[in-house]
C-alpha positions in Angstrom: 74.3 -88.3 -69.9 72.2 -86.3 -67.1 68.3 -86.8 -67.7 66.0 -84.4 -69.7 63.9 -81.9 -67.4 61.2 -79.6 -67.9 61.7 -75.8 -67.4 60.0 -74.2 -64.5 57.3 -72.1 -66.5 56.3 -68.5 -65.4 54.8 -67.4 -62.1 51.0 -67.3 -61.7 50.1 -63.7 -61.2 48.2 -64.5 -58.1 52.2 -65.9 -56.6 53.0 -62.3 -57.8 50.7 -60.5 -56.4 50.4 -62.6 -52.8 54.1 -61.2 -52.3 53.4 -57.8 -52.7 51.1 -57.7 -50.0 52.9 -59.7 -47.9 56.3 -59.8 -48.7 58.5 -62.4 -49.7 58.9 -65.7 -47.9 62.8 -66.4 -46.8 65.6 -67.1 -49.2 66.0 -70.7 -49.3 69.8 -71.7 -49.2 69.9 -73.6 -52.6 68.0 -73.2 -55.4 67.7 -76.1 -57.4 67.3 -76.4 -61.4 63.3 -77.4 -60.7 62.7 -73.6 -58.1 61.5 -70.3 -58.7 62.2 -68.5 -56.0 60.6 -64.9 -55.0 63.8 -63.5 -53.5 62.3 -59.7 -52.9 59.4 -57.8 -53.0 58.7 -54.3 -52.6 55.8 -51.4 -53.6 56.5 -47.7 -53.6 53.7 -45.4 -55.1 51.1 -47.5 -57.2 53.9 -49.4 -58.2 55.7 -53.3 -57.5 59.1 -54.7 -57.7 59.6 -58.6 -57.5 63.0 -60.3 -57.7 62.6 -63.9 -58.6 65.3 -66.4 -59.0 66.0 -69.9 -60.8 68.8 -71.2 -62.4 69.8 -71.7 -66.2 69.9 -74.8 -67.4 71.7 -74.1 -70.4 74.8 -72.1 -68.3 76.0 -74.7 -65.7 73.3 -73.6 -63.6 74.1 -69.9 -63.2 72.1 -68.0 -61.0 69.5 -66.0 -62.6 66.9 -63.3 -61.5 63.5 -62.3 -63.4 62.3 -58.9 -62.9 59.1 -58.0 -62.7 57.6 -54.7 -62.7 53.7 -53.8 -62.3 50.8 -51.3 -61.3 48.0 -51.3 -59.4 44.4 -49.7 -59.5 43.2 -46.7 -57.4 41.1 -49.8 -56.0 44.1 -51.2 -55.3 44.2 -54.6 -57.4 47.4 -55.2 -59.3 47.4 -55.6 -62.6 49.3 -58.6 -63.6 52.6 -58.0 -65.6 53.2 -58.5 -69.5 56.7 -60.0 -68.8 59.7 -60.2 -67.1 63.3 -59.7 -68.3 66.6 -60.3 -65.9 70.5 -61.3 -65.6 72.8 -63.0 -63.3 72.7 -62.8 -59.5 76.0 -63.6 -57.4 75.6 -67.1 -55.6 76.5 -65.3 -52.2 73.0 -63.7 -52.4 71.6 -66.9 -50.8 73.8 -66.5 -47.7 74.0 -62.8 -46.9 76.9 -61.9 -45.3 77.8 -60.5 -42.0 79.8 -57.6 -43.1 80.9 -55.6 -46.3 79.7 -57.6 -49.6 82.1 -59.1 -51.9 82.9 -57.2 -55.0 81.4 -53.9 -53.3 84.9 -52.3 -52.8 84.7 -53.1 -48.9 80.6 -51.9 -48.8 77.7 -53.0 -46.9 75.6 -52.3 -49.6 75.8 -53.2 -53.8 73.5 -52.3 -56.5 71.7 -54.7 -58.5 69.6 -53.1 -60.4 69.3 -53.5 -63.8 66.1 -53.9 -65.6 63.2 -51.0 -66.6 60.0 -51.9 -67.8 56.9 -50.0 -69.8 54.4 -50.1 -67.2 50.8 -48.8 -67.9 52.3 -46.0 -70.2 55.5 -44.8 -67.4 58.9 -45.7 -67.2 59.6 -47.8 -64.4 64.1 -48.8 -63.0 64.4 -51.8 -61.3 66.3 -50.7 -58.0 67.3 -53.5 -56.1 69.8 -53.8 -53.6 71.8 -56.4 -51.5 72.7 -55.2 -47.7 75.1 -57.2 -45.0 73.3 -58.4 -41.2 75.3 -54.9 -40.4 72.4 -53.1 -42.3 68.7 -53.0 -40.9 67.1 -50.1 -42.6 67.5 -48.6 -45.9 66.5 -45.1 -47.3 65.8 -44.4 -50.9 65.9 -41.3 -52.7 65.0 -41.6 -56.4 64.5 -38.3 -58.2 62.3 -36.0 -56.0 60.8 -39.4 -54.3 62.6 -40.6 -51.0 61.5 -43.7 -48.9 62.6 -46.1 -46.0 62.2 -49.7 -45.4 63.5 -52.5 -43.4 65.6 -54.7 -44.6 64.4 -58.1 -44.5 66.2 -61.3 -43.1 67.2 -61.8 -47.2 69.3 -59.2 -46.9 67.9 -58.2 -50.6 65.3 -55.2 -50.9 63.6 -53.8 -54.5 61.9 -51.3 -55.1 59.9 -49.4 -58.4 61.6 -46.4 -59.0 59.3 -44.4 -61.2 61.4 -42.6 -64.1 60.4 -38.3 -64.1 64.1 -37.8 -65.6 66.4 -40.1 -67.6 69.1 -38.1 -65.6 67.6 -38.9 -62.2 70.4 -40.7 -59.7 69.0 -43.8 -57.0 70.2 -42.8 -53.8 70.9 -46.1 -51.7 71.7 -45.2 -47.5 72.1 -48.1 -45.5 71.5 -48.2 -41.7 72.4 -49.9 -38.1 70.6 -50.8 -35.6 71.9 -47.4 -33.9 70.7 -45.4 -36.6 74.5 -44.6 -37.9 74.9 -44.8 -41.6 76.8 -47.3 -42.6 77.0 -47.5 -46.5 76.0 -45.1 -49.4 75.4 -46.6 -52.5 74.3 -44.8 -56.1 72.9 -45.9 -59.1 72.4 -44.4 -62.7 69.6 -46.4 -64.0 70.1 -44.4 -67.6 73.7 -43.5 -68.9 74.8 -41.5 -71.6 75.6 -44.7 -73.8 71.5 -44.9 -73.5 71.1 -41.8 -74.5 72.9 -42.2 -78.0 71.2 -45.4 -78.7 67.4 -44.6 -77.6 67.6 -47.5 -75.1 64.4 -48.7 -74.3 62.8 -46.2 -75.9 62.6 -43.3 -77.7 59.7 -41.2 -75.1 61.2 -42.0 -72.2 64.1 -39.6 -73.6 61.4 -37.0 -74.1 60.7 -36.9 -71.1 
């Protein structure tokens, strides 16, 4: 019989808050049943994005991710987050490959995106995605907002896409070293299934 452990608790705010302003440290290759790991980190706007991951004890140690989603002051100082909610990661996020992802239909780039979050009275999606060493820079259009960034040694970049429109599409276009585009990748943060069911919420619909 394996011996009892105690569950990793929740990140400090201050952890949180540290890798918005200066990124997220490496991915680790293994992340034991005792890590949380910030995978990703990334600001757009007043906003944040952090990817953290651990494992589930009580799913043979499935990969998980936490998503958290915040806002910061006009003075700048981020206002720590009321939660986090999340879902599986693939294992082969903690060795990014060298050319098109698996499961991506021969891509360089997948979505994995998932969550949205209530923050400070606005909508917030999740977009998050995994690029191969073939992609360095990734462009983001979300809605009438578009934005580049590199893509970090992780291979895995978020960002806070702020909701103006449930129909609104994420725009994903990954780049080379030579500038060529490599991959185009979309996401629907909201579906019509959402729609019918109110999911998250009834205002963000009125919108």
């Amino acid at each position: 019989m394996s011996e009892p452990h105690d569950e990793p608790g929740p990140l400090e705010p201050a952890r949180l808050f540290a890798a918005l302003q200066h990124g997220a440290a490496d991915l680790p290759p293994v992340v034991s049943p005792r890590d949380v790991v910030i995978a990703a980190a990334g600001t757009w706007g007043r906003y944040g994005s952090l990817v953290v991951l651990r494992r589930d004890w009580a799913e043979d140690n499935a990969l998980l991710d936490d998503v958290y989603l915040l806002e910061r002051s006009p003075a700048g100082q981020w206002s720590a987050p009321n939660g986090s909610s999340g879902s599986g990661m693939p294992e082969w996020v903690l060795d990014r490959p060298a050319g098109p992802l698996p499961d991506s239909r021969g891509s360089d780039l997948m979505n994995l995106g998932a969550q949205m979050a209530n923050v400070g009275g606005r909508w917030l999606a999740e977009l998050t995605v995994m690029a191969s060493r073939a992609i360095t820079a990734i462009e983001v259009r979300y809605g009438d907002d578009e934005i580049s960034v590199p893509v970090p040694p992780s291979g895995l970049v978020t960002l806070p896409g702020l909701v103006r429109s449930p129909d609104d599409v994420a725009e994903f276009r990954g780049y080379d070293d030579a500038g060529s585009l490599r991959a185009v990748e979309r996401y629907w943060p909201l579906t019509e299934h959402d729609r019918r069911t109110g999911w998250p919420g009834e205002s963000l619909w009125a919108v």
